[in-house]
C-alpha positions as CSV (number, residue, x, y, z in Angstrom):
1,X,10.5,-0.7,0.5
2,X,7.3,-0.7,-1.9
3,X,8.0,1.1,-5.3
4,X,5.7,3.7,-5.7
5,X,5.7,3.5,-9.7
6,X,3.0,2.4,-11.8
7,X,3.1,1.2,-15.4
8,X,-0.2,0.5,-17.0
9,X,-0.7,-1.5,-20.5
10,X,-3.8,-3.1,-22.4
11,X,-4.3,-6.7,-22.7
12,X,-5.4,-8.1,-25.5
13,X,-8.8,-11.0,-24.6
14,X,-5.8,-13.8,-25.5
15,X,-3.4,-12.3,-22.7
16,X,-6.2,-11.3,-20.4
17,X,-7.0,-15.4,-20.5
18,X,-3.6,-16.0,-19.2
19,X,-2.9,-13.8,-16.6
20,X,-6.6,-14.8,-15.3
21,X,-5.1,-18.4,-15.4
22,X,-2.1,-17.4,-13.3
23,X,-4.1,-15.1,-11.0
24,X,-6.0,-18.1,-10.2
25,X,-3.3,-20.7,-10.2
26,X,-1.2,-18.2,-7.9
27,X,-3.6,-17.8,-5.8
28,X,-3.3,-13.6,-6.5
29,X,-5.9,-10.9,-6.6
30,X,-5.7,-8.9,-9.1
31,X,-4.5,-9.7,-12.6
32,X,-2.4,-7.0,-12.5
33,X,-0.6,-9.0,-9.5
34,X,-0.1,-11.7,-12.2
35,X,1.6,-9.5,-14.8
36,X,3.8,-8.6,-11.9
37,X,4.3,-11.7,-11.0
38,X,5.1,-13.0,-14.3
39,X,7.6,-10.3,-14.6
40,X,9.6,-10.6,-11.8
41,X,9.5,-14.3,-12.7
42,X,11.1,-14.0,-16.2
43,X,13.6,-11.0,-14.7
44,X,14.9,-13.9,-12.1
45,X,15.1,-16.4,-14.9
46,X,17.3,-14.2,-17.3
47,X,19.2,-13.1,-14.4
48,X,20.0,-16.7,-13.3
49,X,21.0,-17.1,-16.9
50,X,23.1,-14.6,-17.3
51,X,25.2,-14.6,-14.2
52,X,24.2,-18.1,-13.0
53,X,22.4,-19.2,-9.8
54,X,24.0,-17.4,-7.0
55,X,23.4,-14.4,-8.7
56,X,20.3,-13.0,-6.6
57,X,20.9,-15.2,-3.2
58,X,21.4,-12.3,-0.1
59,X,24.5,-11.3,0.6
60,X,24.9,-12.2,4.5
61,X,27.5,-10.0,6.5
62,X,29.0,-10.0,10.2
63,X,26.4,-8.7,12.3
């Protein structure tokens, strides 16, 4: 299900450098794909860290 929220912010040239390099390295569109990406990327990291690494596998039930 897509989220249909948008948050917008400025980048300074320094951080517009980088999330060009990760747009590029990711193979991503847009830069703002890149922020996201990077975001979601740090939220999994603290998330492992907190609760350790079975903390976002699926949950697989009967079916």
């Amino acid at each position: 299900m897509p989220n249909s929220r948008h948050i917008t912010f400025s980048a300074d040239p320094d951080t517009h450098r980088v999330l060009e390099a990760v747009r590029e390295q990711q193979g991503l569109e847009t830069t703002d794909q890149a922020a996201e990406f990077l975001i979601r990327r740090r939220m999994r990291l603290m998330s492992q860290r907190a609760a350790g690494p079975r903390n976002l596998t699926p949950v697989r039930g009967r079916r």
